[in-house]
VOKOLMI-289408 format. One record per residue: residue in three letters; x, y, z of N, C-alpha, C, O in turn. Coordinates in steps of 0.02 Angstrom, whole numbers. Layout:
BEGIN
  resn  n.east  n.north    n.up  ca.east  ca.north   ca.up  c.east  c.north    c.up  o.east  o.north    o.up
   ALA       X        Y       Z        X         Y       Z       X        Y       Z       X        Y       Z
...
***
This chain:
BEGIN
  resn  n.east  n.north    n.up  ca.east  ca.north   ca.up  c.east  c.north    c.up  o.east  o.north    o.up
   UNK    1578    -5352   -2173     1514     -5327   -2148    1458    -5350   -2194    1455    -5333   -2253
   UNK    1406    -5397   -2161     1353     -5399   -2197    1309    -5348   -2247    1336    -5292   -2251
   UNK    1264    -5353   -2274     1217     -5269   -2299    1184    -5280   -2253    1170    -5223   -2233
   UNK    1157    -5323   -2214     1096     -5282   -2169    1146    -5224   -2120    1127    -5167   -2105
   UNK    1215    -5256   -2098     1241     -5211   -2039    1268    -5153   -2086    1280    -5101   -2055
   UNK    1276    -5153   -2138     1316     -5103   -2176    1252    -5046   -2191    1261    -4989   -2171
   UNK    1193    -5061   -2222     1136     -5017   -2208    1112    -4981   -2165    1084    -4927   -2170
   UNK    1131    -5040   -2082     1092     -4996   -2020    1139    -4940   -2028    1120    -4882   -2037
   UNK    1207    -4959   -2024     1293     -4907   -2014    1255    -4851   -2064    1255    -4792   -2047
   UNK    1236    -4863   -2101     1230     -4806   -2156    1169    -4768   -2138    1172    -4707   -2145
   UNK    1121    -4792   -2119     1058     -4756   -2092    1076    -4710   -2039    1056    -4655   -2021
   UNK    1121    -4750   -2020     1133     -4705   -1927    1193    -4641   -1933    1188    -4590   -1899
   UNK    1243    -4652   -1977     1288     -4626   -2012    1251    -4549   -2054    1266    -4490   -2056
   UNK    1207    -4582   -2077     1159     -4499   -2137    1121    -4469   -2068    1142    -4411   -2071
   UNK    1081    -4471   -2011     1062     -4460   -1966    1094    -4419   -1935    1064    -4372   -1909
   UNK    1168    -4424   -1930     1208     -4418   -1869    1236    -4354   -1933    1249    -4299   -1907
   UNK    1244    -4358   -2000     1296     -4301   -2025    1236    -4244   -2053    1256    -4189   -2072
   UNK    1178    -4257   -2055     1119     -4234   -2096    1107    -4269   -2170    1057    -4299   -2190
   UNK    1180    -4251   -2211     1170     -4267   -2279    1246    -4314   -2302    1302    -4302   -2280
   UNK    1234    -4353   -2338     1306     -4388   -2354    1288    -4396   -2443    1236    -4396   -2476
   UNK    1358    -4403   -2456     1376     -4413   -2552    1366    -4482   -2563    1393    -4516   -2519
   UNK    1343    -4507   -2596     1337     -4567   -2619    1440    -4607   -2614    1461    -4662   -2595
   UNK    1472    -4549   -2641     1544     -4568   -2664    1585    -4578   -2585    1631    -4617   -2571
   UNK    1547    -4526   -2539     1553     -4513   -2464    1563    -4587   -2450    1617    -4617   -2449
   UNK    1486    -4619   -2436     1449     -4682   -2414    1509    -4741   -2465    1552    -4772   -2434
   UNK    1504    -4746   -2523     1557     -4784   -2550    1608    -4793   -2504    1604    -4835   -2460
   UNK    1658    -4755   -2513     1709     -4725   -2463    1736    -4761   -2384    1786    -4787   -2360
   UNK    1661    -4742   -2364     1664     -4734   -2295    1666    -4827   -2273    1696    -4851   -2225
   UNK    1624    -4867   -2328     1604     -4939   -2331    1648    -4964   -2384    1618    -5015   -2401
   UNK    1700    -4961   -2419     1719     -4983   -2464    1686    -5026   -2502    1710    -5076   -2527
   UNK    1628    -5008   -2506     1604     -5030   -2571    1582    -4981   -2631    1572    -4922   -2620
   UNK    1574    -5015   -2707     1550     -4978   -2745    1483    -4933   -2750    1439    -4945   -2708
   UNK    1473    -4885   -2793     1432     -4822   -2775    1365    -4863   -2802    1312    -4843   -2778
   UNK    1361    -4926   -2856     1316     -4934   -2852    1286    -4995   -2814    1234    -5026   -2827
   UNK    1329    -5006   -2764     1329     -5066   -2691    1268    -5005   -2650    1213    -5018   -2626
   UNK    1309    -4927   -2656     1269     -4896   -2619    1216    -4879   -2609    1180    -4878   -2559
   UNK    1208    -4857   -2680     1129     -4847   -2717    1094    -4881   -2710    1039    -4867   -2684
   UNK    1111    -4946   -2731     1061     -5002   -2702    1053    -5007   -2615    1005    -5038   -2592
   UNK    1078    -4992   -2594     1068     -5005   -2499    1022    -4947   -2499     966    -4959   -2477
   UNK    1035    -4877   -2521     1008     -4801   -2523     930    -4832   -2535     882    -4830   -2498
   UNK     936    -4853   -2584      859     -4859   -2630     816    -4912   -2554     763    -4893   -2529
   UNK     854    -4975   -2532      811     -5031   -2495     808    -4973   -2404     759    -4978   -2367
   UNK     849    -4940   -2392      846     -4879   -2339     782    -4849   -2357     729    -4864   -2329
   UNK     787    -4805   -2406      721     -4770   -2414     657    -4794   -2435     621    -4749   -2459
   UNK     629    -4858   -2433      587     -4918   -2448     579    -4927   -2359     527    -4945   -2333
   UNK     625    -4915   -2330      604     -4939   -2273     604    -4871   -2213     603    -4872   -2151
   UNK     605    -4823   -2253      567     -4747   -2238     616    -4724   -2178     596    -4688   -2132
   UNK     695    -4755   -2182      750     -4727   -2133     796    -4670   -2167     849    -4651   -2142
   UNK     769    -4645   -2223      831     -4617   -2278     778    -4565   -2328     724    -4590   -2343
   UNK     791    -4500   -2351      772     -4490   -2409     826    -4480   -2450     873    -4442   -2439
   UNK     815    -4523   -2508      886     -4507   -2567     855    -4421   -2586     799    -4395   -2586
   UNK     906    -4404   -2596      917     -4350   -2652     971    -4362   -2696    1006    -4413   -2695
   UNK     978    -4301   -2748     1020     -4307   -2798    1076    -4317   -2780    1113    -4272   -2758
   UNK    1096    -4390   -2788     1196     -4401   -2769    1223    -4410   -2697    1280    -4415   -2674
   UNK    1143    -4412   -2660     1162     -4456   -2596    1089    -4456   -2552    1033    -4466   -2576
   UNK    1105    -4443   -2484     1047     -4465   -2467    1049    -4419   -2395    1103    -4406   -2367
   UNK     980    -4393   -2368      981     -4352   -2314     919    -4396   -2258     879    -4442   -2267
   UNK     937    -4354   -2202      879     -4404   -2136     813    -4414   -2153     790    -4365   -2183
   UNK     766    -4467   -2143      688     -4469   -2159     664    -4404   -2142     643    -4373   -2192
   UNK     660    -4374   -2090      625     -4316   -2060     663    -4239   -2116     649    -4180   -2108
   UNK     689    -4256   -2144      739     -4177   -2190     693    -4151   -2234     682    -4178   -2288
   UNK     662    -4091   -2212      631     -4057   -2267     661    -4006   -2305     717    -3984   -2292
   UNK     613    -3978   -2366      645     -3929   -2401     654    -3872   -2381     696    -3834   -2404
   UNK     612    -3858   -2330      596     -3799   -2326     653    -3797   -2241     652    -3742   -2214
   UNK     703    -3860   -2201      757     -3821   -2180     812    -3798   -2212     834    -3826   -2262
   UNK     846    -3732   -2181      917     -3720   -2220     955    -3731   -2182     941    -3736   -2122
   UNK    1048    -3741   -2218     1099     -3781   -2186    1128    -3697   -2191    1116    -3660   -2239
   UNK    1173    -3675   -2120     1183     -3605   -2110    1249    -3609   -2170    1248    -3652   -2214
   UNK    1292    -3568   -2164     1334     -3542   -2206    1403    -3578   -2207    1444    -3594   -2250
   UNK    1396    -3582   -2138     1482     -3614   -2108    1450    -3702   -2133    1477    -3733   -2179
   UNK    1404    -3725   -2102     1389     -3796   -2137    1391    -3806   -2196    1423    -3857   -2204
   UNK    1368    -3777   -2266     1359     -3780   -2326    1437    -3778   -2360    1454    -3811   -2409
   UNK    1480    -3729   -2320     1540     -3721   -2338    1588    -3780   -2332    1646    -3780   -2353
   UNK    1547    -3844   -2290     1603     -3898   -2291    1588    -3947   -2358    1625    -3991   -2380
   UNK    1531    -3929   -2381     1497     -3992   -2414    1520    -3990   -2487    1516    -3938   -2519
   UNK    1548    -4059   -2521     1553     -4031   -2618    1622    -3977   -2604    1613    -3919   -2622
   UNK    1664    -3988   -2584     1715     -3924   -2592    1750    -3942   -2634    1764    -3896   -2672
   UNK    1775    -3993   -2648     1810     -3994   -2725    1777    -3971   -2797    1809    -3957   -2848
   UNK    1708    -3969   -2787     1678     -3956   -2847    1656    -3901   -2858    1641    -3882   -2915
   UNK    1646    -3850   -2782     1627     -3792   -2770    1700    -3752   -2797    1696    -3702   -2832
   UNK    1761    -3780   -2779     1815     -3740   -2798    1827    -3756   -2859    1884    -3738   -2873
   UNK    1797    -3787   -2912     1795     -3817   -2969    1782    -3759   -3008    1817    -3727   -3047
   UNK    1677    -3747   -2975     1633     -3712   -3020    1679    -3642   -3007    1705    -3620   -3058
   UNK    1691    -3606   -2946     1712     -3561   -2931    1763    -3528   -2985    1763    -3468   -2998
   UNK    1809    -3578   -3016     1861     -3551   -3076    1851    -3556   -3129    1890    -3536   -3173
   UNK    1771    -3596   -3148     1751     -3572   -3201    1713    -3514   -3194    1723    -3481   -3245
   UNK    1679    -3489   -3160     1647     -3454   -3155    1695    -3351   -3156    1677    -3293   -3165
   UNK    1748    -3385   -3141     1784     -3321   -3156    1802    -3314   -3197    1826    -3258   -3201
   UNK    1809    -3363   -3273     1796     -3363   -3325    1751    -3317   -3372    1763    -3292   -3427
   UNK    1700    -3316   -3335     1628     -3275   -3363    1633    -3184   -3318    1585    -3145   -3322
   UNK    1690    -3168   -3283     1684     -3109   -3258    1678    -3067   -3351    1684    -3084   -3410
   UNK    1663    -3000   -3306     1659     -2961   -3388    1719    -2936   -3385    1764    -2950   -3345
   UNK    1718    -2881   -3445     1797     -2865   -3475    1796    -2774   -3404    1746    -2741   -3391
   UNK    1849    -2767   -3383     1870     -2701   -3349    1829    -2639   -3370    1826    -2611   -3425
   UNK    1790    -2620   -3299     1728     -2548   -3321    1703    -2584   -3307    1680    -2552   -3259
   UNK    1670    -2655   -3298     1606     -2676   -3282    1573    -2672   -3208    1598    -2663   -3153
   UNK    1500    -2684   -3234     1478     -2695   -3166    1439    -2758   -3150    1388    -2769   -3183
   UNK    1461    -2809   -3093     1451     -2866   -3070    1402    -2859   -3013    1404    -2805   -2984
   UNK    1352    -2911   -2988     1316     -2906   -2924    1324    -2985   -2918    1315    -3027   -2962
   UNK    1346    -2997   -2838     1372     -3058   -2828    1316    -3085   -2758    1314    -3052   -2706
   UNK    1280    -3140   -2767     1239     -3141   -2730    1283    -3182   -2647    1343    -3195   -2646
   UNK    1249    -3190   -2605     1299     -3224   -2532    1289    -3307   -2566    1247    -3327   -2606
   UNK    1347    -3344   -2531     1338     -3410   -2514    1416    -3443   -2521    1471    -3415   -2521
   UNK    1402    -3497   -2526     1479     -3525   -2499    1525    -3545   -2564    1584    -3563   -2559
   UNK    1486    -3540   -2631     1533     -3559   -2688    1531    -3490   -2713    1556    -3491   -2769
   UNK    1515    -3433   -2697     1513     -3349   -2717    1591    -3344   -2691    1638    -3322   -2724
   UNK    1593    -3374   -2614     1641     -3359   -2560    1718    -3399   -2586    1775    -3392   -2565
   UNK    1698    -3432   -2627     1771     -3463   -2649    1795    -3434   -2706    1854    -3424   -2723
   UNK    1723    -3418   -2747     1728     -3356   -2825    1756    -3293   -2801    1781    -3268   -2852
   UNK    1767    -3250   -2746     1786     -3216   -2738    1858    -3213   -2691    1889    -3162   -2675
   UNK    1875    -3283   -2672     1944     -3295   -2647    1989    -3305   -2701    2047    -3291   -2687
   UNK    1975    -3334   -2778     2011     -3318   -2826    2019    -3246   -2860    2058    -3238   -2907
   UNK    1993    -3210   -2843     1981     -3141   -2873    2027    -3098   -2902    2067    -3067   -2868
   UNK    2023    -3092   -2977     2107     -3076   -2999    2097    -2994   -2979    2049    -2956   -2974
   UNK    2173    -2989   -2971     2188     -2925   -2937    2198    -2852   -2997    2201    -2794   -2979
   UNK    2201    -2875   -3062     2210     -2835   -3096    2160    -2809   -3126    2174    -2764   -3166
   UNK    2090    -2827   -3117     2041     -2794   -3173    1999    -2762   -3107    1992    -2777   -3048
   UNK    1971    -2704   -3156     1944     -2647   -3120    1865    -2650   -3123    1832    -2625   -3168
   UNK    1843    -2679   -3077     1768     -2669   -3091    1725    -2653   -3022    1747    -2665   -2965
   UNK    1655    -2622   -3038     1599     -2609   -3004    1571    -2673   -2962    1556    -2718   -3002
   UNK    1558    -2692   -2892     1527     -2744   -2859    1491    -2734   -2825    1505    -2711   -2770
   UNK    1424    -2750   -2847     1361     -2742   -2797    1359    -2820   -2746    1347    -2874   -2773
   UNK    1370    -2815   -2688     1338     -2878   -2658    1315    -2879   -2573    1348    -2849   -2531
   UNK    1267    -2911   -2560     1225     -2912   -2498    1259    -2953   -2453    1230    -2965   -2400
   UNK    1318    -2980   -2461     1351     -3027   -2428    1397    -3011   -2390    1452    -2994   -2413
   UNK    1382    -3015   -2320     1437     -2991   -2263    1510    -3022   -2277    1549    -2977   -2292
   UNK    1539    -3082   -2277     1589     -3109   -2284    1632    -3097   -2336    1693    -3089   -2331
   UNK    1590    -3097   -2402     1615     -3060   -2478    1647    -2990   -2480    1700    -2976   -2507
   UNK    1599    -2945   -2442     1617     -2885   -2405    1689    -2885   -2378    1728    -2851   -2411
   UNK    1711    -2914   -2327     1775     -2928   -2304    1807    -2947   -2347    1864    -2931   -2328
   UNK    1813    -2974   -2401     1840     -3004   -2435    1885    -2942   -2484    1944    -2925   -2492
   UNK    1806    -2917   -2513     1825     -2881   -2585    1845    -2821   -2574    1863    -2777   -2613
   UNK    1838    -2824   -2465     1871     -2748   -2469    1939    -2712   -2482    1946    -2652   -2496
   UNK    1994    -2765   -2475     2053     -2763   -2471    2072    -2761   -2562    2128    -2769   -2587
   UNK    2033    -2753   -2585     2039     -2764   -2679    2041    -2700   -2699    1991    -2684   -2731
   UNK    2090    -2647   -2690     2093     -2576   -2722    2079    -2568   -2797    2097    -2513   -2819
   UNK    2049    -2613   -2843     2026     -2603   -2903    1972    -2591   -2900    1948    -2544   -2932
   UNK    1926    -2643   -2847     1859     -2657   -2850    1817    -2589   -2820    1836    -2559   -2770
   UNK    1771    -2575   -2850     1734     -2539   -2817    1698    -2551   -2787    1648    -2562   -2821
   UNK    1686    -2557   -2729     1643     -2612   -2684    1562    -2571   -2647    1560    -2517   -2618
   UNK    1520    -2605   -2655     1456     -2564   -2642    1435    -2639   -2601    1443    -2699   -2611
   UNK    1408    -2600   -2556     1370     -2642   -2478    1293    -2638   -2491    1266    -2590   -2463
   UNK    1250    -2680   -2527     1170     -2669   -2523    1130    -2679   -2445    1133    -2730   -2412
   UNK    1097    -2622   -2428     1069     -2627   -2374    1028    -2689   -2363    1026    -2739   -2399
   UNK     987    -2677   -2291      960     -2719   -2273     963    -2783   -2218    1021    -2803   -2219
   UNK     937    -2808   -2186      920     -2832   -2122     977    -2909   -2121     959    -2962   -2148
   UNK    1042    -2900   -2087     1069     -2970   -2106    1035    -3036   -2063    1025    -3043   -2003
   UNK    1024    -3078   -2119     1011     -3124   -2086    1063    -3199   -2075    1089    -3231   -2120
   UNK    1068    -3212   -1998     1137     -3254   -2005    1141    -3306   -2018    1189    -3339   -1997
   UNK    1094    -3331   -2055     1103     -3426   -2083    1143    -3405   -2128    1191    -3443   -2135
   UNK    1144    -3339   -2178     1175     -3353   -2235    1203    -3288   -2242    1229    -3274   -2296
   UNK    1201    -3229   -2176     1263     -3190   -2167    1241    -3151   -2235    1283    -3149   -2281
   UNK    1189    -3125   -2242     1163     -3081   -2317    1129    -3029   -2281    1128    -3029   -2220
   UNK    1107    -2995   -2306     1075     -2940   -2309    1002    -2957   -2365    1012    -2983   -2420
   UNK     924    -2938   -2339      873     -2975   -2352     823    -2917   -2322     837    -2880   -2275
   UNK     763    -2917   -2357      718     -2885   -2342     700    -2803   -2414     742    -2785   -2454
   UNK     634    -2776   -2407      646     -2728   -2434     664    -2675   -2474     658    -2654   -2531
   UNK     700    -2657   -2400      783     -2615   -2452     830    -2642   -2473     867    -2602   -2501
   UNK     861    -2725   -2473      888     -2747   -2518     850    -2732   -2589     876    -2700   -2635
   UNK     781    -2763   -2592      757     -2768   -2657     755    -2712   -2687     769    -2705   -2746
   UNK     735    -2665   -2647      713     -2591   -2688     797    -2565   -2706     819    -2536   -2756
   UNK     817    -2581   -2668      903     -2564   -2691     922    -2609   -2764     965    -2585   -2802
   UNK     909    -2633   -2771      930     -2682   -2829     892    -2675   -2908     911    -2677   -2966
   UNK     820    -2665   -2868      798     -2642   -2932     806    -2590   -2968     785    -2578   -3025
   UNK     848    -2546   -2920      909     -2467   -2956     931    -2503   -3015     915    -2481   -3070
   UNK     961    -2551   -3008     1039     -2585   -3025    1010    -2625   -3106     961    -2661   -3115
   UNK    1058    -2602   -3154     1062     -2646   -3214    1131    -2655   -3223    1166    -2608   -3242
   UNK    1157    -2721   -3210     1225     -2750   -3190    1228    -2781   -3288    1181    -2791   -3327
   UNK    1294    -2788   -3296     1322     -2814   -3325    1326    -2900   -3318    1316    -2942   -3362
   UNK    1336    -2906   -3284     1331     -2999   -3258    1314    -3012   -3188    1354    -2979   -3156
   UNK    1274    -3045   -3146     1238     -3068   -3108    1260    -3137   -3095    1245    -3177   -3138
   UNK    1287    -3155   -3055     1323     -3212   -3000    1264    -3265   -2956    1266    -3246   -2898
   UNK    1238    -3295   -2961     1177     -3305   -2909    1192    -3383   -2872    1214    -3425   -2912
   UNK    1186    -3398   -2825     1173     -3455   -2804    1104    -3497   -2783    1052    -3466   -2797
   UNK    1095    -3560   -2754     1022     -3590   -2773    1033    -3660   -2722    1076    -3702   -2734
   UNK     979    -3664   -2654      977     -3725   -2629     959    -3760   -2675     984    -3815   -2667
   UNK     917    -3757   -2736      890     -3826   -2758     868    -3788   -2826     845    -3731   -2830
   UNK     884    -3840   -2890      879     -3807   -2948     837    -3874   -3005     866    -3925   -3022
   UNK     775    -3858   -3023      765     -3921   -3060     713    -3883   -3098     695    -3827   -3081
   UNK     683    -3920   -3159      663     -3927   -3229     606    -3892   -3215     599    -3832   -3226
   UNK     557    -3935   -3185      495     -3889   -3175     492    -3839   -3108     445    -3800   -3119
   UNK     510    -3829   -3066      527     -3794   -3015     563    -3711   -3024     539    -3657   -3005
   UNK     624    -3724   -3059      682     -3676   -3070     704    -3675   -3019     714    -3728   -2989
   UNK     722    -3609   -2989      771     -3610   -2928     744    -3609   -2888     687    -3587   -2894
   UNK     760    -3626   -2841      723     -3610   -2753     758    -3612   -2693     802    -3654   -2686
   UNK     748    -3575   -2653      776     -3560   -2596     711    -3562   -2503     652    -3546   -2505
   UNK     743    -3583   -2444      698     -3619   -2416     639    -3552   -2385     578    -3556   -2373
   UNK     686    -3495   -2378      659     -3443   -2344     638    -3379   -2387     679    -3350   -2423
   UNK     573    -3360   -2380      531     -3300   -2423     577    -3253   -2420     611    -3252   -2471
   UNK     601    -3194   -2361      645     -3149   -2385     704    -3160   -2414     736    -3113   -2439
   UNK     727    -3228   -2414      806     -3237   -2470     767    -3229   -2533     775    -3191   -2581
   UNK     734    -3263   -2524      684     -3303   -2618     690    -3206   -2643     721    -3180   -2689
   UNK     649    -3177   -2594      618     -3090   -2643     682    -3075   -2648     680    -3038   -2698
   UNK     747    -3079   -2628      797     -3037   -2644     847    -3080   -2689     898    -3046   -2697
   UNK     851    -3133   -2718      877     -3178   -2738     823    -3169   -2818     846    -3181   -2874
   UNK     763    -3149   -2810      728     -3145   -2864     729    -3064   -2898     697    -3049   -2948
   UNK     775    -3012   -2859      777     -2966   -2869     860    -2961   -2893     873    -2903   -2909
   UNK     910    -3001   -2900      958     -2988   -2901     939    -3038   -2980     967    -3014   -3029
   UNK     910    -3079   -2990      912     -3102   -3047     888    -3062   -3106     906    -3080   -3162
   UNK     838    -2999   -3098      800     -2968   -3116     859    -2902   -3125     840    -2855   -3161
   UNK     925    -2898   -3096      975     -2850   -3086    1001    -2855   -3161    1004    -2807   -3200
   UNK    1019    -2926   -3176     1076     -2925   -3226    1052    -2936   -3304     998    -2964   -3316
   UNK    1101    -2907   -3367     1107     -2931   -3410    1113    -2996   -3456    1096    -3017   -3511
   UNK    1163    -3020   -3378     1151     -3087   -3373    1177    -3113   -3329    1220    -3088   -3293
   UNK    1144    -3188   -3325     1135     -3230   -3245    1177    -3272   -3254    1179    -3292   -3312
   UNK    1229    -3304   -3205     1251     -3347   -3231    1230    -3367   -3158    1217    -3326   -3114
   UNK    1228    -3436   -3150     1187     -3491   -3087    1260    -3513   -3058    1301    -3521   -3104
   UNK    1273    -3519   -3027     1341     -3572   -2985    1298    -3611   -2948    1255    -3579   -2917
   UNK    1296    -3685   -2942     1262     -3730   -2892    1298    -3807   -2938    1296    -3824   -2997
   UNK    1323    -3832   -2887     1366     -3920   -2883    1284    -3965   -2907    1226    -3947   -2910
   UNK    1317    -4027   -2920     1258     -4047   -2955    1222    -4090   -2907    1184    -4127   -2939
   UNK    1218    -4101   -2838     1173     -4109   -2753    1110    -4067   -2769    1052    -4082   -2757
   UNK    1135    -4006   -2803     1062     -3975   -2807    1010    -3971   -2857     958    -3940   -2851
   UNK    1031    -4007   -2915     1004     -4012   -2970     943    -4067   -2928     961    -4095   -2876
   UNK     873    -4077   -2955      812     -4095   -2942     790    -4091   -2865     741    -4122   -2844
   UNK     822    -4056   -2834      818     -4030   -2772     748    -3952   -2781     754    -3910   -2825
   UNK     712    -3953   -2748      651     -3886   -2726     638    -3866   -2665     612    -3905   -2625
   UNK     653    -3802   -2647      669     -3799   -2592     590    -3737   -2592     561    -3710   -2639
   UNK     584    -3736   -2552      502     -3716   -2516     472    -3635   -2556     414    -3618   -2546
   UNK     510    -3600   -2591      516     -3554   -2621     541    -3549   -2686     599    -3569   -2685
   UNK     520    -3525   -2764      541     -3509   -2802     557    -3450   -2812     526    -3409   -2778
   UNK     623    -3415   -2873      636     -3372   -2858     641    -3327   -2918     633    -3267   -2927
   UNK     663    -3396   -2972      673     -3379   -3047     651    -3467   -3090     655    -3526   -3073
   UNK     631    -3433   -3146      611     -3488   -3200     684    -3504   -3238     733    -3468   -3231
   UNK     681    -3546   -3265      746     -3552   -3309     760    -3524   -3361     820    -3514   -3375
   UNK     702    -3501   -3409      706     -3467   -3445     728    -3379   -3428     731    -3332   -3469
   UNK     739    -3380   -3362      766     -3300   -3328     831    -3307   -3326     861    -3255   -3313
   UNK     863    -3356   -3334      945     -3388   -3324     988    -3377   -3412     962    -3384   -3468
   UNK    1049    -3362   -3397     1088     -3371   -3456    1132    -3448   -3444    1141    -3493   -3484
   UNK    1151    -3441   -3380     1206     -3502   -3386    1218    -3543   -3330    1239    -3507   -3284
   UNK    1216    -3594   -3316     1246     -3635   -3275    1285    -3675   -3269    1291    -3725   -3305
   UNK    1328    -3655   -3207     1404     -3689   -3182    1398    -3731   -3144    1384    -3712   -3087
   UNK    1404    -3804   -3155     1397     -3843   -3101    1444    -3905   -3133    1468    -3906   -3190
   UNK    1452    -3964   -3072     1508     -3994   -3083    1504    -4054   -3139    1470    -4046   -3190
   UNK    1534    -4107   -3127     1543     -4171   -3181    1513    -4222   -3167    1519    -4272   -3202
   UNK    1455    -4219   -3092     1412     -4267   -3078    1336    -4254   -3114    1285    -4284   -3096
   UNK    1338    -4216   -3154     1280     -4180   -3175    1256    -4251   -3218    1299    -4284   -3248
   UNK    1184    -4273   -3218     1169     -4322   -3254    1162    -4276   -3329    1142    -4218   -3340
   UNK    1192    -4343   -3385     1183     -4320   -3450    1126    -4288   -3470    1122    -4233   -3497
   UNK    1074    -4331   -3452      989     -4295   -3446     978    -4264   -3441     943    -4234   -3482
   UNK    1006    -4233   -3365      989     -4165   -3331    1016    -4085   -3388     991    -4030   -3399
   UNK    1075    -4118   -3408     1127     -4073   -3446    1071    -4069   -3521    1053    -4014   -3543
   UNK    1051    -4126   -3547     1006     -4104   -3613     953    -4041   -3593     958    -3982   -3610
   UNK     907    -4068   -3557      873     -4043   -3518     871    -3964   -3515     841    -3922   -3549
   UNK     915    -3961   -3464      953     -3877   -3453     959    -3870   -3529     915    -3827   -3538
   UNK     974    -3878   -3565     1002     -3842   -3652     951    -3837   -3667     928    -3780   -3676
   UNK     908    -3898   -3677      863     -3872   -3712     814    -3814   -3684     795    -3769   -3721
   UNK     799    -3818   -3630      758     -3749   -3599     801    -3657   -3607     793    -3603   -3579
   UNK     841    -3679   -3656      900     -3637   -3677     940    -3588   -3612     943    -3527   -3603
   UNK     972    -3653   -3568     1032     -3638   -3535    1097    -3661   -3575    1104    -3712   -3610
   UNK    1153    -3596   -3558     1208     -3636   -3586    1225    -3681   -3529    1216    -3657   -3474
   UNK    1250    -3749   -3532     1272     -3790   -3455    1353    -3768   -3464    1366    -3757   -3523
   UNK    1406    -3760   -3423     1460     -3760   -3395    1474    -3816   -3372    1430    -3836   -3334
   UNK    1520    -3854   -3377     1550     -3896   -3340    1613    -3900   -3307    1664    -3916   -3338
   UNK    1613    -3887   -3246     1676     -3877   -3202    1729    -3931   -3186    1778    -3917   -3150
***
């Protein structure tokens, strides 16, 4: 296959899936990732492609749409089940109390869920809910509020005013898009107020988000970085990005 036909394939290909991995596009063309990059980079020069971090999404893709719950859950799953077991790493010691925010690498953090330690769980997340109910250690608490079904949470209000009860022991959070000057962001105002209220919950934050979302801003901020203790994200993380994060004094995780 020529590059001009291997570019159109690839233009029409990111169009047709919304978003593809750079390693995806490799893959899919047997060629190398930086065969890809370079096609990515002469695509988006010719205004058919916007790269983002580690691959590339349709010209028309803004920040401010969101991908629902069941979509997000296909994307990065090796690395999501990566961060997910480190991240159970950082549970606290038995007696504690945890608040676990919704999303699809929360949803795999809580499919490892060891069965022997006894702790308190605040979370707004319908599916987590199902999950953590069958856990006779856990003490499981349902935060009110209006579900909304892109992301199957509970939002509005009385989530927030509910939360700001709450001084948790460790704080779980997830993040469409996480970068330097930005911090976190999420696409929709009532996730952002309750996502900024659950960060405001804990002792400490620890971030779960794959590294797609690192220099990613999504239409809403929610928290500064300096509101963060730690972030879990995977082994595509640029070295940069990883100084970066430290120095704004995050610990980085690497999954």
């Amino acid at each position: 296959m020529y590059a001009e036909e291997r570019q159109h394939a690839m233009a029409q290909l990111v169009a047709e899936r919304g978003r593809l991995s750079v390693a995806d596009l490799a893959a899919a063309y047997d060629v190398t990732t930086e065969t890809v990059r370079r096609d990515l980079s002469a695509l988006e020069r010719l205004g058919l492609l916007r790269r983002v971090h580690g691959g590339a999404v349709p010209a028309h893709a803004l920040s401010n749409l969101e991908a629902g719950l069941v979509e997000r859950d296909r994307v990065n799953v090796e690395a999501k089940d990566r961060i997910a077991a480190a991240a159970l790493e950082l549970l606290p010691p038995a007696g504690s109390t945890v608040v676990l925010d919704a999303g699809s690498t929360t949803t795999r953090f809580v499919a490892a869920w060891p069965r022997d330690v006894r702790l308190t769980v605040f979370t707004h997340s319908v599916p987590l809910i199902g999950r953590l109910a069958a856990f006779p250690q856990v003490d499981l608490h349902l935060l009110p509020g209006r579900v909304r079904a892109t992301t199957q949470a509970a939002v509005g209000a009385d989530t927030v005013e509910a939360l700001s009860r709450l001084r948790a022991d460790v704080v779980f959070v997830g993040t469409n898009g996480i970068s330097h000057e930005h911090g976190l962001s999420t696409p929709d105002p009532e996730e952002a107020a309750t996502k900024r209220a659950l960060v405001r919950a804990g002792r400490q934050v620890v971030v779960a988000a794959d590294s797609s979302k690192v220099g990613q801003d999504a239409l809403v901020r929610f928290a500064a970085l300096d509101e963060l203790d730690v972030l879990i994200t995977d082994d595509e993380l640029a070295e940069t990005d990883r100084r970066r994060f430290e120095d704004s004094g995050l610990e980085v995780v690497i999954a």
